[in-house]
Backbone and ligand atoms as CSV (ligand in chain L), in Angstrom:
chain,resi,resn,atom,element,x,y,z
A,1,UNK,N,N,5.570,39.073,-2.016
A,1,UNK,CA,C,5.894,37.639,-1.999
A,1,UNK,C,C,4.615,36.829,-2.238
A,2,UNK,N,N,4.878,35.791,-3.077
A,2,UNK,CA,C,3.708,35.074,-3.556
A,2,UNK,C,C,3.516,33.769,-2.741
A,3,UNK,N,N,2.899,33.515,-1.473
A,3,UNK,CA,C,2.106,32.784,-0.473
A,3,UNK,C,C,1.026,31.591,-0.873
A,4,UNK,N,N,1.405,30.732,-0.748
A,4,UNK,CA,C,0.795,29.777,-0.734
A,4,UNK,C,C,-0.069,28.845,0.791
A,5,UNK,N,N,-1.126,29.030,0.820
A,5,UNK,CA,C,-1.554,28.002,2.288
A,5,UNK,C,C,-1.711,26.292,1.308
A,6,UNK,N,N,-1.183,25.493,2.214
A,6,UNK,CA,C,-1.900,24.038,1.481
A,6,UNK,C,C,-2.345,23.332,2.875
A,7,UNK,N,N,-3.630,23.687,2.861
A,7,UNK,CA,C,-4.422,23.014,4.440
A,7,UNK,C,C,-4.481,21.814,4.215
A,8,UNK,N,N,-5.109,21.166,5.151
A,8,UNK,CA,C,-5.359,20.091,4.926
A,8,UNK,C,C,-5.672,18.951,6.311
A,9,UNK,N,N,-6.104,17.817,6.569
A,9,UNK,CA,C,-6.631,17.276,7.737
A,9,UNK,C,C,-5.075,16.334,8.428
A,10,UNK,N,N,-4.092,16.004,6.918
A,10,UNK,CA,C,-2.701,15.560,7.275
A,10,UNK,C,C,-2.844,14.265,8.377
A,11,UNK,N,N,-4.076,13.849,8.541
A,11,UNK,CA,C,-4.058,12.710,9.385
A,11,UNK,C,C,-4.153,10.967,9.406
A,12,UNK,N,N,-2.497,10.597,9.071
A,12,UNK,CA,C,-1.258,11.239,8.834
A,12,UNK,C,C,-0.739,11.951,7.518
A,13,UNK,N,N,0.265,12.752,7.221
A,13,UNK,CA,C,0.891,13.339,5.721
A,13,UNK,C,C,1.173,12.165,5.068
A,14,UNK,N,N,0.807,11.854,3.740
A,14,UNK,CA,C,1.116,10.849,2.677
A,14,UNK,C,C,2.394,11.146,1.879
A,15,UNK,N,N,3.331,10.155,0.994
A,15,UNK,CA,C,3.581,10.356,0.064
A,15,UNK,C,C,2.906,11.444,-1.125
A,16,UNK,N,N,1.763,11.391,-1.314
A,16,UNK,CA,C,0.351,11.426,-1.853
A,16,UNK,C,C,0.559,13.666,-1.865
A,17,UNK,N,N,0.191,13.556,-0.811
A,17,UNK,CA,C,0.423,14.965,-0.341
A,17,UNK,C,C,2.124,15.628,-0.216
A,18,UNK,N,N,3.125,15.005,0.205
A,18,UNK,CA,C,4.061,15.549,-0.303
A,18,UNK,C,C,4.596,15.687,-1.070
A,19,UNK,N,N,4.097,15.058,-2.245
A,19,UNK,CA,C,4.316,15.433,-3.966
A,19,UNK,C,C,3.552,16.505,-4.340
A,20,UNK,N,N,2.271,17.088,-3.800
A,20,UNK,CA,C,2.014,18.063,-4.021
A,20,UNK,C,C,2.579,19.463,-3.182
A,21,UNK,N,N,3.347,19.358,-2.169
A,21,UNK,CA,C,3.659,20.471,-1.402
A,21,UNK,C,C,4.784,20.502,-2.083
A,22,UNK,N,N,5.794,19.308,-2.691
A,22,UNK,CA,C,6.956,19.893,-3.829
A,22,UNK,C,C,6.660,20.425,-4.462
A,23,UNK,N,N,5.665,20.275,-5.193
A,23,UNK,CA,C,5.599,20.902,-6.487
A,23,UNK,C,C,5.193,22.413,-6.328
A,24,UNK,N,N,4.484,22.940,-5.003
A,24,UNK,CA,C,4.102,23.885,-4.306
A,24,UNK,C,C,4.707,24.761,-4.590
A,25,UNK,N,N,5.997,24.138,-3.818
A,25,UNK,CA,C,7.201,25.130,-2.718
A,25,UNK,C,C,8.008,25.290,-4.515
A,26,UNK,N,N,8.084,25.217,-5.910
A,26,UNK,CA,C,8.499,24.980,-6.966
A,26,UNK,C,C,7.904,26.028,-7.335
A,27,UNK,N,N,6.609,26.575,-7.159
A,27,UNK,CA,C,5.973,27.428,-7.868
A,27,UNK,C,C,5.714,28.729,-7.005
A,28,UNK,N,N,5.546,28.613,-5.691
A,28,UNK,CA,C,5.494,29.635,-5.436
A,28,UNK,C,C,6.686,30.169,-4.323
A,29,UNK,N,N,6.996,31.685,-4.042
A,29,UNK,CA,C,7.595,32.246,-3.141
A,29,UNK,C,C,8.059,31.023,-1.439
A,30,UNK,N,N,6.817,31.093,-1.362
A,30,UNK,CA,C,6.879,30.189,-0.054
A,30,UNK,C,C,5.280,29.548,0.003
A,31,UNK,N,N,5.079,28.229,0.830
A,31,UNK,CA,C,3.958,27.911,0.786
A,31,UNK,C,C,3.949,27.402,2.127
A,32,UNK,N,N,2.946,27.712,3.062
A,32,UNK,CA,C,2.560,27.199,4.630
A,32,UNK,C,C,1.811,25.779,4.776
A,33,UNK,N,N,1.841,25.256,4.549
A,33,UNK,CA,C,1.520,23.305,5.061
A,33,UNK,C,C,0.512,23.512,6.379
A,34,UNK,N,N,-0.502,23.864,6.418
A,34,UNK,CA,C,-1.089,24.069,7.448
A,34,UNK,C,C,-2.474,23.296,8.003
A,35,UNK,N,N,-1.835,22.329,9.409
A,35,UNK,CA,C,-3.464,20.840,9.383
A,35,UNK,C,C,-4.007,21.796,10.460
A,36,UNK,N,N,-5.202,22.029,9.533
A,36,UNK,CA,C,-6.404,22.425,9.841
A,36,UNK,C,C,-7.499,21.127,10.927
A,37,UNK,N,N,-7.657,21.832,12.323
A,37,UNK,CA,C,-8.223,20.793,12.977
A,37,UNK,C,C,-9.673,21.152,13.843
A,38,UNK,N,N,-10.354,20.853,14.463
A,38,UNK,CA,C,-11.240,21.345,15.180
A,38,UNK,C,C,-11.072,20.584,16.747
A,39,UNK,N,N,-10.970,21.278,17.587
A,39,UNK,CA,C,-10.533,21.230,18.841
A,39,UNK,C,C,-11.582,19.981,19.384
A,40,UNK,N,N,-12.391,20.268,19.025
A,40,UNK,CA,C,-13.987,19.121,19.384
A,40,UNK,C,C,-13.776,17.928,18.909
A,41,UNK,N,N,-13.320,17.549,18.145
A,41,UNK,CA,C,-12.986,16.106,17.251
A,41,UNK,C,C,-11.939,16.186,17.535
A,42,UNK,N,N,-11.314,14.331,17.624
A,42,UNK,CA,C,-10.696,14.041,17.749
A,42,UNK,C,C,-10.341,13.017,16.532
A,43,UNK,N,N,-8.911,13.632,15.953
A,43,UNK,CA,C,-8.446,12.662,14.989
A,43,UNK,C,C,-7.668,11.545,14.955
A,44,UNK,N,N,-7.271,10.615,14.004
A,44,UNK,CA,C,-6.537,9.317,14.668
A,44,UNK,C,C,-5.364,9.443,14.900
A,45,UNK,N,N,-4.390,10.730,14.744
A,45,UNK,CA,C,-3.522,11.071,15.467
A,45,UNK,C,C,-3.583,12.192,16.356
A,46,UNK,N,N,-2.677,13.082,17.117
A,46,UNK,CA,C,-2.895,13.747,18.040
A,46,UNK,C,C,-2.319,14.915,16.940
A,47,UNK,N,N,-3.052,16.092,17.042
A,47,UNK,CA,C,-2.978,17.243,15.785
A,47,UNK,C,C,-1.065,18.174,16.192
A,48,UNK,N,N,-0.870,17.644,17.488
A,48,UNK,CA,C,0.871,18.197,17.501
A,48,UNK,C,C,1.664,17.091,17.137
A,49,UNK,N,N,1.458,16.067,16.971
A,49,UNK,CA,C,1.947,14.866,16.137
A,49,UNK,C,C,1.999,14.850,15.020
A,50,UNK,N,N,0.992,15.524,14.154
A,50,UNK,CA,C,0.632,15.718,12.575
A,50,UNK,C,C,1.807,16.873,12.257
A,51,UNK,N,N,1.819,18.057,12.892
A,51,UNK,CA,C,2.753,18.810,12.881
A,51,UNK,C,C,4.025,18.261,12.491
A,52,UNK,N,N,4.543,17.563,13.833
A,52,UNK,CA,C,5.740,17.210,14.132
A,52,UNK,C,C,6.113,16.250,12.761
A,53,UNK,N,N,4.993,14.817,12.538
A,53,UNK,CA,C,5.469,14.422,11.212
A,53,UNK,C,C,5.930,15.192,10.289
A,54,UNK,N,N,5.211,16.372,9.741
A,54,UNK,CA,C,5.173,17.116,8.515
A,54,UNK,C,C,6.531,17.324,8.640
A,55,UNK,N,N,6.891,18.418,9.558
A,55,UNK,CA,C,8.113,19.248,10.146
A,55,UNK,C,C,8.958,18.309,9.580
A,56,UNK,N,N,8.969,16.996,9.986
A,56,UNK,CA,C,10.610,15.756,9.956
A,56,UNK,C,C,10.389,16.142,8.400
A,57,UNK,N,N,9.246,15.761,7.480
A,57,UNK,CA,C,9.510,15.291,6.323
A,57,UNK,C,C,9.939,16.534,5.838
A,58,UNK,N,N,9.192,17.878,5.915
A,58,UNK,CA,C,9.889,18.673,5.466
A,58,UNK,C,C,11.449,19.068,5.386
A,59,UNK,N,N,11.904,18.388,6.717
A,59,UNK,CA,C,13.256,18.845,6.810
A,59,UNK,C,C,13.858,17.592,6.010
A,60,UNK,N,N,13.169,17.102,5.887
A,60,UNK,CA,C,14.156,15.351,5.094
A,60,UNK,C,C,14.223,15.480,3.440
A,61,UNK,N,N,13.306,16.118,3.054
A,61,UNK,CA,C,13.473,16.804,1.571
A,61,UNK,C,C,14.216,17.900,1.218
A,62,UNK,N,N,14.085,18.710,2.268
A,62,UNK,CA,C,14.905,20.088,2.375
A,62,UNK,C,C,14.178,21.056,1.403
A,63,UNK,N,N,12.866,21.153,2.025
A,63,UNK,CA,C,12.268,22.155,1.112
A,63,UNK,C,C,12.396,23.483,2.153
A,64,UNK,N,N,13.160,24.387,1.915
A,64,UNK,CA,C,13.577,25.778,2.726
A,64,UNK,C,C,12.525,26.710,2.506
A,65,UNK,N,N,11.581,26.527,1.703
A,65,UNK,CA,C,10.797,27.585,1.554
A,65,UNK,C,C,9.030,27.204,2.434
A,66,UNK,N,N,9.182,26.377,3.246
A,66,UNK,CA,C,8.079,25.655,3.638
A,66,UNK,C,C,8.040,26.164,4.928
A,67,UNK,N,N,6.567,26.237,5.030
A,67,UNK,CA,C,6.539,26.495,6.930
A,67,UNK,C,C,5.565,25.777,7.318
A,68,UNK,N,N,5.615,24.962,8.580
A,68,UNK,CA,C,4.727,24.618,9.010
A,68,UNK,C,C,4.017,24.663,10.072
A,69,UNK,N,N,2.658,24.551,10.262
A,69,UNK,CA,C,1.454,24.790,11.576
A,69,UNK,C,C,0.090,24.741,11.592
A,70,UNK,N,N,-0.614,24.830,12.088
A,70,UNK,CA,C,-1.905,24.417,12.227
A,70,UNK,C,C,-2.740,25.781,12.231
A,71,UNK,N,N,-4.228,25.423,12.302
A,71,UNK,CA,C,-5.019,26.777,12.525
A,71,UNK,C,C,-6.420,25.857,12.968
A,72,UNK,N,N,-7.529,26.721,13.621
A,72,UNK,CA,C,-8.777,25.951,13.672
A,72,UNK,C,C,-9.807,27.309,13.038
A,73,UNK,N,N,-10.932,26.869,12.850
A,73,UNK,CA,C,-11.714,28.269,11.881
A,73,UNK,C,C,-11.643,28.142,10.533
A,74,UNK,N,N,-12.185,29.244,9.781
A,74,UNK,CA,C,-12.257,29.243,8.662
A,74,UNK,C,C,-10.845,29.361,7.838
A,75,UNK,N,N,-10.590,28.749,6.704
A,75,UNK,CA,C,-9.043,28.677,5.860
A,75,UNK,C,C,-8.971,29.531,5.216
A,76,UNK,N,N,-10.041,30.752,5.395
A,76,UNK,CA,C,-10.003,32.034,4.214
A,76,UNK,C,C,-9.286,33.277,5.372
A,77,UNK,N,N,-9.892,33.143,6.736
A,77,UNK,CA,C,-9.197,33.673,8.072
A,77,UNK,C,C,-7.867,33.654,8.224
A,78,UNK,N,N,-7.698,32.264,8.053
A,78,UNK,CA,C,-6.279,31.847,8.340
A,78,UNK,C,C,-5.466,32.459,7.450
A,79,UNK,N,N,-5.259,32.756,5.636
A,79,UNK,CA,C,-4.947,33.240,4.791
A,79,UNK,C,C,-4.819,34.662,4.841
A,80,UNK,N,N,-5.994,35.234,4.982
A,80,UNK,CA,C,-5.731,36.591,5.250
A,80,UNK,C,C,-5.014,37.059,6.435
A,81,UNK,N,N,-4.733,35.993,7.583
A,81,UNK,CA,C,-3.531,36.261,8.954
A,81,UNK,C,C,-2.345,36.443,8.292
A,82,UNK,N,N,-2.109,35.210,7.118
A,82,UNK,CA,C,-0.584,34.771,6.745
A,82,UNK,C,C,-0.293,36.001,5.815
A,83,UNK,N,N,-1.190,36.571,5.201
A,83,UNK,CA,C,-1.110,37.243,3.770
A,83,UNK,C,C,-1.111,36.549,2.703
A,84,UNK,N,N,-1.706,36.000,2.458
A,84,UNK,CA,C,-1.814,34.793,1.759
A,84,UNK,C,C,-3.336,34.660,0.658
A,85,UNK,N,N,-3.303,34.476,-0.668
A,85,UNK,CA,C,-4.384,34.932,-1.809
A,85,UNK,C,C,-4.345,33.293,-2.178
A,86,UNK,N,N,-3.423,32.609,-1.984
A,86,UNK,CA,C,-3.667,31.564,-2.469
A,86,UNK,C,C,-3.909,29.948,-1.608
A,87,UNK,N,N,-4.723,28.975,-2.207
A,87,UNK,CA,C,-4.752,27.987,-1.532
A,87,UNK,C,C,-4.384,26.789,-2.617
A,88,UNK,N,N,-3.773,25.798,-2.070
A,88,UNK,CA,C,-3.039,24.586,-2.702
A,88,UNK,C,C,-3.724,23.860,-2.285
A,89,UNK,N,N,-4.461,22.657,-3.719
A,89,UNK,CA,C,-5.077,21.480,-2.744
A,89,UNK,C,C,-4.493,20.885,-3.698
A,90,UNK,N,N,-4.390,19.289,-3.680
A,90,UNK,CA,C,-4.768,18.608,-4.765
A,90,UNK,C,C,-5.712,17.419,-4.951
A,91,UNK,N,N,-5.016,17.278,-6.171
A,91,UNK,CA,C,-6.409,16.229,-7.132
A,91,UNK,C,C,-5.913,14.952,-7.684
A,92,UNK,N,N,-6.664,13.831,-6.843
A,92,UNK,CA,C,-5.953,12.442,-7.342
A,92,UNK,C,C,-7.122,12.081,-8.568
A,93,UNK,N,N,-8.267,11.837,-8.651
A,93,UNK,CA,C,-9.436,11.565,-9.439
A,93,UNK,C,C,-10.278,12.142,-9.030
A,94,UNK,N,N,-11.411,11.862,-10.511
A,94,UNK,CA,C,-12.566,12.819,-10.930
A,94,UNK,C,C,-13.389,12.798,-9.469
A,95,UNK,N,N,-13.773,12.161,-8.602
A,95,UNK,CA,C,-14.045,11.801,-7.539
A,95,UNK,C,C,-13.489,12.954,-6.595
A,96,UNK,N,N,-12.656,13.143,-6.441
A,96,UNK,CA,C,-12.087,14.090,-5.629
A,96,UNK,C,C,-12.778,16.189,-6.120
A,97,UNK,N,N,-13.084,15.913,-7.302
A,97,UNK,CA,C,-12.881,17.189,-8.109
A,97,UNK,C,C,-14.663,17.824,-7.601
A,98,UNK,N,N,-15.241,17.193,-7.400
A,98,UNK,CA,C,-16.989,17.977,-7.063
A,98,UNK,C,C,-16.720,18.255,-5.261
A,99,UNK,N,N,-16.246,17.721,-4.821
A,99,UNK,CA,C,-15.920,18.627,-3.330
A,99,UNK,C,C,-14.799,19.472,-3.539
A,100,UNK,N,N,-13.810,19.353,-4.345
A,100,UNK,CA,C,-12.959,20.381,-4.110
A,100,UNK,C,C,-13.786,21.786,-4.914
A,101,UNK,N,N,-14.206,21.823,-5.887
A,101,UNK,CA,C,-15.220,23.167,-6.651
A,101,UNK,C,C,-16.505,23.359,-5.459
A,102,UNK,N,N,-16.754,22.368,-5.067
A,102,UNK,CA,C,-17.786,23.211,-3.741
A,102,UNK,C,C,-16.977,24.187,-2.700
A,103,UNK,N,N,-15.757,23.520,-2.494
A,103,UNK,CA,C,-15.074,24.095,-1.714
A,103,UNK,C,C,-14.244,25.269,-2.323
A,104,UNK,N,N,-13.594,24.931,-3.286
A,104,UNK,CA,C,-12.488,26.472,-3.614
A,104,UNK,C,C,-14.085,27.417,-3.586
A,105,UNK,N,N,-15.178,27.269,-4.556
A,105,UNK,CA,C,-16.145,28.545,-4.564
A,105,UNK,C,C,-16.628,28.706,-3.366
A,106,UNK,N,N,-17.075,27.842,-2.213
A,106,UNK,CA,C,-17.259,28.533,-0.725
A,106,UNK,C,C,-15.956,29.254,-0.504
A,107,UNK,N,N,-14.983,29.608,-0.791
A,107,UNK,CA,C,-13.655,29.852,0.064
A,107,UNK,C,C,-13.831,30.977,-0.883
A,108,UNK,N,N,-14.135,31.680,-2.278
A,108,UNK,CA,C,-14.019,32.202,-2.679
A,108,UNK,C,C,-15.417,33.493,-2.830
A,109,UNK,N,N,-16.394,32.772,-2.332
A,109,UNK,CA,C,-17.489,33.345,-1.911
A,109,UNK,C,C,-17.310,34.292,-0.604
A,110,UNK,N,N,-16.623,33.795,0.244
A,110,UNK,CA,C,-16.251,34.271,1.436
A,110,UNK,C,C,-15.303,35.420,1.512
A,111,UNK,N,N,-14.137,35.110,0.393
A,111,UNK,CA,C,-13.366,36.145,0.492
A,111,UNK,C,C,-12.606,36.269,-0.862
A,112,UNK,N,N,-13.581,37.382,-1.613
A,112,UNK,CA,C,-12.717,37.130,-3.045
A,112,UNK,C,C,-11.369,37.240,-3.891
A,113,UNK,N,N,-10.831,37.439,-2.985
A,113,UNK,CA,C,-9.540,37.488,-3.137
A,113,UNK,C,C,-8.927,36.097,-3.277
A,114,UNK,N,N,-9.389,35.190,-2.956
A,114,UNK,CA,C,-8.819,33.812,-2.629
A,114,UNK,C,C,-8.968,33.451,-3.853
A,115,UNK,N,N,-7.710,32.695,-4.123
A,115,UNK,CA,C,-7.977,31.686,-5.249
A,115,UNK,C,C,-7.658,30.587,-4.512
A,116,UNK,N,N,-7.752,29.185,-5.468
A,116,UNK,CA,C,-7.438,28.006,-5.248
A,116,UNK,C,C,-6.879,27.271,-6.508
A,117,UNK,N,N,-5.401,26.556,-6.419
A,117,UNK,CA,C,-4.459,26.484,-7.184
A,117,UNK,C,C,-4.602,24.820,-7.168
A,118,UNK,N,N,-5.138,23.955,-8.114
A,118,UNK,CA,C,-5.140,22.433,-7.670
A,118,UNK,C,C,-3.976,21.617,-8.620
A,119,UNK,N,N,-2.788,20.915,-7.767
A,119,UNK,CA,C,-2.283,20.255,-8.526
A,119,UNK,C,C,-2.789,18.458,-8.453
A,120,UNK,N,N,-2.809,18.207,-9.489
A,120,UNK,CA,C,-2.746,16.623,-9.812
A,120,UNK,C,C,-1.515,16.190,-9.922
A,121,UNK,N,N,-1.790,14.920,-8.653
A,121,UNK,CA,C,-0.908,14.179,-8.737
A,121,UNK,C,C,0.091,13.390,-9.406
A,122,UNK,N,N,1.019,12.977,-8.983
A,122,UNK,CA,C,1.517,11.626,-10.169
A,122,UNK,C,C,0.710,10.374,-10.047
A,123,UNK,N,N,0.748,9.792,-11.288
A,123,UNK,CA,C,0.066,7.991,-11.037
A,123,UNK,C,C,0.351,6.972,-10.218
A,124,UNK,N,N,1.769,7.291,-9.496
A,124,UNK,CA,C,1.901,6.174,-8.461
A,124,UNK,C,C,1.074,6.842,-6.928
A,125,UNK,N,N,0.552,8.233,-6.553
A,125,UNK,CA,C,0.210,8.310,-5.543
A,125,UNK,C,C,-1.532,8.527,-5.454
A,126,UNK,N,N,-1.903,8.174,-6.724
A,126,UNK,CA,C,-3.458,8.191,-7.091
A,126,UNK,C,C,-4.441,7.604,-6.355
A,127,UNK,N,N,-3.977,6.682,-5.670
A,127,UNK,CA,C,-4.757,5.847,-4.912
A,127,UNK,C,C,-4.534,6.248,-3.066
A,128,UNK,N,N,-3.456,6.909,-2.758
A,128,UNK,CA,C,-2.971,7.025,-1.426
A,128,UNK,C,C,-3.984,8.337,-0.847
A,129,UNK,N,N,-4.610,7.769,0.468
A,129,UNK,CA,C,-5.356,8.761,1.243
A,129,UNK,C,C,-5.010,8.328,2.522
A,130,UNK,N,N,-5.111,9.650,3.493
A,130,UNK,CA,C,-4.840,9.331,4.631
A,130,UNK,C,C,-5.506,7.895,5.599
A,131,UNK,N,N,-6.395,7.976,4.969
A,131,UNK,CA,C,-7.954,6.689,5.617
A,131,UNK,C,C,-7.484,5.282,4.983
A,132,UNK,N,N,-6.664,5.304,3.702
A,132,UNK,CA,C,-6.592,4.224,2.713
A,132,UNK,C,C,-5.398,3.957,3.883
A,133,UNK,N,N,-4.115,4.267,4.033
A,133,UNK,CA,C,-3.038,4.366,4.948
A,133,UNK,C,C,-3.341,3.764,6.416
A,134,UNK,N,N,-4.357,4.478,7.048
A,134,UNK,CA,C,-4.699,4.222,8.649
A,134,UNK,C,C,-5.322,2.458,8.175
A,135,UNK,N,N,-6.545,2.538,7.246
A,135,UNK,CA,C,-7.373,1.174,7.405
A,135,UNK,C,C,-5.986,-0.055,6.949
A,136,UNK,N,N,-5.083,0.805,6.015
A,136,UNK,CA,C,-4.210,-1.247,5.918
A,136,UNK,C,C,-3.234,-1.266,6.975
A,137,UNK,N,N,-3.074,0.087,7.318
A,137,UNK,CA,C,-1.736,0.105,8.970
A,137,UNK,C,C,-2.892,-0.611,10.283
A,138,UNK,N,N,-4.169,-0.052,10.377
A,138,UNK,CA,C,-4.973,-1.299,11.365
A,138,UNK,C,C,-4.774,-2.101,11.130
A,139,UNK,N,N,-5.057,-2.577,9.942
A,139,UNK,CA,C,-5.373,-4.536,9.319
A,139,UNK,C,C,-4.356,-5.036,9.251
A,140,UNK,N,N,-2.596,-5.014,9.485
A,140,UNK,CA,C,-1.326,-4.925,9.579
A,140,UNK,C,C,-0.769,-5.268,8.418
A,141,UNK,N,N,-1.290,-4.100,7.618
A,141,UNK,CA,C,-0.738,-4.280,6.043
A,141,UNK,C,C,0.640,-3.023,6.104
A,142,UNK,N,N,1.351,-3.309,4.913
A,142,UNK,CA,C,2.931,-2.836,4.864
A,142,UNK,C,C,2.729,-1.431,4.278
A,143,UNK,N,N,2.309,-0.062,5.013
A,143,UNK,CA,C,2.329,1.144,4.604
A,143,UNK,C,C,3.793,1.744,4.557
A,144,UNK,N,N,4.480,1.614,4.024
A,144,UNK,CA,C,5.815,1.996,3.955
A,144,UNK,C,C,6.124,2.552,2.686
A,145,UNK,N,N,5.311,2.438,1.588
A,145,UNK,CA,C,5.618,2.678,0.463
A,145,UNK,C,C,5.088,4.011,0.191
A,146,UNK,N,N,3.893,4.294,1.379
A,146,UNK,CA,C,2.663,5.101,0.971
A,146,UNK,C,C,3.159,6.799,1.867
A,147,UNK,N,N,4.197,6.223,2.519
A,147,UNK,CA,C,4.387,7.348,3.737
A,147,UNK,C,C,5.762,7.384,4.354
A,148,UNK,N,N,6.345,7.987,4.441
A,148,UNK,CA,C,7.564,8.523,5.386
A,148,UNK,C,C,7.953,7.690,6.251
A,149,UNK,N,N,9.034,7.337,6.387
A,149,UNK,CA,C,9.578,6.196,7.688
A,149,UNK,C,C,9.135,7.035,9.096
A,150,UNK,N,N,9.185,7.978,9.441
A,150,UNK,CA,C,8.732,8.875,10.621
A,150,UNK,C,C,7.195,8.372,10.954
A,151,UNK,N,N,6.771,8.230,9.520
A,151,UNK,CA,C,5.053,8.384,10.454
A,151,UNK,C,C,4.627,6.928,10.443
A,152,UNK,N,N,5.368,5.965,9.319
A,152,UNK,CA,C,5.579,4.875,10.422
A,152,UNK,C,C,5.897,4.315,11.636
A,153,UNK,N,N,6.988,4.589,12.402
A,153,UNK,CA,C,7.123,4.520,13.169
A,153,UNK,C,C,6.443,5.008,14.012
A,154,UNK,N,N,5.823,6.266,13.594
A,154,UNK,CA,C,4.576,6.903,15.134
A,154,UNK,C,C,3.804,6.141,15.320
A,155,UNK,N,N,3.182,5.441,14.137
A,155,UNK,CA,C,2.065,4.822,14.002
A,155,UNK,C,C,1.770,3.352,14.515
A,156,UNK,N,N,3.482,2.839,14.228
A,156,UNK,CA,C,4.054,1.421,15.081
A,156,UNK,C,C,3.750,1.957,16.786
A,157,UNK,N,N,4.735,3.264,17.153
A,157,UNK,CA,C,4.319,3.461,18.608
A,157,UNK,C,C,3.057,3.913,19.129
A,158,UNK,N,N,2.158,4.044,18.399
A,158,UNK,CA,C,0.612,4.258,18.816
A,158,UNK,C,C,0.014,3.123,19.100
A,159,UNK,N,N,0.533,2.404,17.906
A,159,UNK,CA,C,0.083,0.531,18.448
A,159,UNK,C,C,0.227,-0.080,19.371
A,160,UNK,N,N,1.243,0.339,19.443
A,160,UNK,CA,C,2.354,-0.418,20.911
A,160,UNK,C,C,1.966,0.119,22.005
A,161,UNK,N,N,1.520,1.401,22.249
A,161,UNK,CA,C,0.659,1.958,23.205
A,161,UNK,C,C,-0.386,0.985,24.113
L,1,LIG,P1,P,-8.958,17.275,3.878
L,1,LIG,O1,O,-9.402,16.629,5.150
L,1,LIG,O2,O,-9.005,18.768,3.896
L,1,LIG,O3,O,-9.549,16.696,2.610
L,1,LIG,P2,P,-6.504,15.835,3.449
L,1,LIG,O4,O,-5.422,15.831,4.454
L,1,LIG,O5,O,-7.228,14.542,3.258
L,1,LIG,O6,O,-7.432,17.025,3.879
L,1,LIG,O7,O,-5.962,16.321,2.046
L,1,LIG,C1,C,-5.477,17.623,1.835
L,1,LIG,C2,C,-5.382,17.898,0.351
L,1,LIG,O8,O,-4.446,17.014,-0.255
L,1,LIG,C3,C,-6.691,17.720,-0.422
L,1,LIG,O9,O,-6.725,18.692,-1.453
L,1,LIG,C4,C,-6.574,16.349,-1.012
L,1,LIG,O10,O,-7.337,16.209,-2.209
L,1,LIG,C5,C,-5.093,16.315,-1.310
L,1,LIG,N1,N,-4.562,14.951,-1.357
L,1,LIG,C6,C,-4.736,13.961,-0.466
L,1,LIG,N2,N,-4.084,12.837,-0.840
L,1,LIG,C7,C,-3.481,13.146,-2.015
L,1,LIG,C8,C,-2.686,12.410,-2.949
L,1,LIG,N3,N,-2.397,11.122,-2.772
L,1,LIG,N4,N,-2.254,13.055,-4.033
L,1,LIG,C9,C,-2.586,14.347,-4.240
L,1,LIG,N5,N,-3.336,15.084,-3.439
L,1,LIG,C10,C,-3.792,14.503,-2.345
């Protein structure tokens, strides 16, 4: 079976990013959605919250071939747990593309078996990042277009907190 990991920090999952886990779960056998976190940092959501978003959206598309969960450590570790040769990132602009080649060749330096599979986005989600999302949801700009009604609403009840 042909395994896909698509890590990632997911804090929160975008539009942005679930156009690339479709197109994922399209190409390969099955692909694992997995937010990669470090126990020491703390992100602007709570990392079983990031989960739980993913989980809704996954089930709201109905992609059956998707699994989701977390890991902390290296993403070449985590891969070789799942059985897993491949990694899914993607690519909105040229900007994005000199950390991701530092990164697929560290990941591939480490364990050569790994590849790294990058899809580019569509043009309406080119601009959407998790940070672009959090800074206009602070400034009380209308992220609704950019993200899932679910992680709006978390994000309304984090406020409200
Ligand atoms: P990381 O912290 O590992 O960069 P992110 O959660 O920010 O994790 O992103 C995970 C992956 O999804 C990265 O490969 C990133 O380039 C990609 N990505 C993020 N936003 C988008 C988007 N709007 N369209 C396509 N890919 C995206």
């Amino acid at each position: 079976m042909n395994i896909a990991i698509y890590p990632g920090s997911f804090d929160p999952i975008t539009n942005g990013h679930l156009d690339v886990l479709k197109s994922g779960a399209e190409i390969f056998d099955k692909v694992i959605i997995a937010v990669a976190y470090n126990s020491k940092k703390q992100g602007y959501l709570p990392i079983e919250e990031r989960v739980r978003l993913i989980r809704d959206a996954v089930e709201t598309m109905g992609l059956n071939n998707v699994e989701v969960d977390k890991f902390e450590g290296l993403t070449v570790d985590y891969a070789k747990l799942k059985g897993a040769e491949v990694l899914l990132r993607g690519l909105r602009a040229v900007s994005d593309f000199e950390y991701e080649m530092q990164l697929s060749q560290a990941n591939s330096a480490l364990c050569n078996k790994i590849k790294t599979v990058f899809m580019i986005t569509k043009p309406e989600y080119n601009f959407i990042s998790s940070s672009t999302v959090r800074e206009i949801f602070e400034n009380g700009g209308d992220i609704s277009g950019f993200v899932p009604k679910s992680v709006v609403d978390s994000l309304m009840q984090k406020k409200s907190k």
